[in-house]
C-alpha positions as CSV (number, residue, x, y, z in Angstrom):
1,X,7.7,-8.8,13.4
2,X,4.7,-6.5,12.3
3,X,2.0,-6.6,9.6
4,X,1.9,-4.1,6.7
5,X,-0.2,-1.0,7.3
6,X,-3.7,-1.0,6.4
7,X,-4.6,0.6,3.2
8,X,-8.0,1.3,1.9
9,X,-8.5,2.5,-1.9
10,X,-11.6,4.4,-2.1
11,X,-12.5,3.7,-5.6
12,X,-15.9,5.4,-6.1
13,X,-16.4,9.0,-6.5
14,X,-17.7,9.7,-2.6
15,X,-16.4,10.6,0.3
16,X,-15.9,7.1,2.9
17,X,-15.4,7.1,6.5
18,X,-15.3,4.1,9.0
19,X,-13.3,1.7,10.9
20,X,-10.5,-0.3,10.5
21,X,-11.1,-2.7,13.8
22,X,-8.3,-5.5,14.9
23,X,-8.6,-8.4,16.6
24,X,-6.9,-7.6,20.1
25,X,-7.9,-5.3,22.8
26,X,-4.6,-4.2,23.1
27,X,-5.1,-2.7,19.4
28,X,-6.4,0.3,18.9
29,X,-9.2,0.8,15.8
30,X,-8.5,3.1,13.2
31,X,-11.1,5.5,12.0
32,X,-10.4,7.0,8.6
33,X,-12.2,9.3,6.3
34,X,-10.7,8.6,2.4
35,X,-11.8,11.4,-0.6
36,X,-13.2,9.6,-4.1
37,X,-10.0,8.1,-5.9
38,X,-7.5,8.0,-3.4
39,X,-6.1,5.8,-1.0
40,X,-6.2,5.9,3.0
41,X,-3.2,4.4,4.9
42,X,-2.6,3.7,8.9
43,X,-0.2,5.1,10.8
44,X,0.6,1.9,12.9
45,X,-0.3,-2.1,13.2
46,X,2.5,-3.9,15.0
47,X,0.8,-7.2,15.6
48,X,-2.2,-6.5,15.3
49,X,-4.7,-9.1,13.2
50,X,-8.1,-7.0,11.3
51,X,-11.2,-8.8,11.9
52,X,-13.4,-5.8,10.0
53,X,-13.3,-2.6,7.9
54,X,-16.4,-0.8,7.9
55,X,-17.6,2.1,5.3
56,X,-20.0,4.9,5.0
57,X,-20.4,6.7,1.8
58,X,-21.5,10.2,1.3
59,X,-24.1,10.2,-1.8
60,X,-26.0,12.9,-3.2
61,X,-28.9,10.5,-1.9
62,X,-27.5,10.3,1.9
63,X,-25.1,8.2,3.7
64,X,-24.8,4.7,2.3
65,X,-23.4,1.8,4.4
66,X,-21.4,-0.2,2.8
67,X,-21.0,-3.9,2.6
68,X,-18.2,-4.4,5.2
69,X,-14.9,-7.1,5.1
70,X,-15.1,-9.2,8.1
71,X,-13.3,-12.2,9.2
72,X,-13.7,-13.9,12.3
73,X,-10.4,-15.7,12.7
74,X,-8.9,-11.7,11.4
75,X,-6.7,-11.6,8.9
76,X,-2.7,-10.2,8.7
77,X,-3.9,-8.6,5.0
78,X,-3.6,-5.0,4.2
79,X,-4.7,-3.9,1.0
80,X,-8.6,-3.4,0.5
81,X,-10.3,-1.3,-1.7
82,X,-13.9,0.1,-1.4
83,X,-16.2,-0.4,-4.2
84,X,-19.4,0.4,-5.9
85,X,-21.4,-2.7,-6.7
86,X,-24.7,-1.1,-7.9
87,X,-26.3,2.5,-7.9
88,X,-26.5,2.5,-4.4
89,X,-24.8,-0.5,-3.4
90,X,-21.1,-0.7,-2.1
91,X,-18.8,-3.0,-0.4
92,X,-15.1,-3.1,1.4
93,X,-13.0,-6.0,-0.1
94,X,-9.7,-7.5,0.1
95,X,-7.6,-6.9,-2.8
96,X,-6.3,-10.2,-3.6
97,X,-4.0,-9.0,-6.7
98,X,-0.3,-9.5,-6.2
99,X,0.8,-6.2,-8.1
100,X,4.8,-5.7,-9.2
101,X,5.2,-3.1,-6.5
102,X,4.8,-5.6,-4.2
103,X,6.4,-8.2,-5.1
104,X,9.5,-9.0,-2.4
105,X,12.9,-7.7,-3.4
106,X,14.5,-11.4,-3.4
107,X,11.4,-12.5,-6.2
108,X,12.8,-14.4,-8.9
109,X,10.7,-15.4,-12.1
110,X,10.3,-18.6,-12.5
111,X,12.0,-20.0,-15.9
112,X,10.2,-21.6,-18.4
113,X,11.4,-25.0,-17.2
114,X,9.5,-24.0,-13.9
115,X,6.6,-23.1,-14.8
């Protein structure tokens, strides 16, 4: 068994680098550097739970920190997106939305009757 691989959506229009950083110290972090509008993925996870993704931005007004995901019990999540939250104000957070491209191939919608 293994967790998905860690994806970050870089939805604001700067350059982001930081950390993805697991749980174990038998995990390695990953450090990842994602362009404005695209999405950074990991090359590996196995078992390994995330406790924190951290984010820099690159502004026309300097390197922002952003907001970071953290967790202290970590989490077996893997989609997280990084967002803008004011005009110099971002944060890393879990995207919770359960989109059809990851729906599992036995999903079955429920009929009326179930729902």
């Amino acid at each position: 068994m293994s967790y998905s691989l860690v994806k970050i959506v870089n939805s604001t229009p700067y350059i982001a680098e930081g950390k993805a950083i697991y749980v174990s110290a038998f995990c390695s972090d990953d450090k990842y550097s994602v362009t404005p509008n695209t999405t950074w993925q990991a090359k590996s996870r196995g078992i390994c739970l995330l406790s924190e993704i951290t984010a820099e931005l690159k502004t026309p007004q300097g390197s922002i920190k952003a907001k970071p995901f953290s967790t202290s019990i970590g989490t077996a999540d893997s989609r997280f997106a990084i967002i803008q939250t004011g005009p110099t104000s971002f944060e890393v957070t879990k995207i919770v939305n359960l989109s059809a491209e990851v729906l599992p191939e036995d999903y079955i919608e429920p009929v009326e009757a179930q729902k």
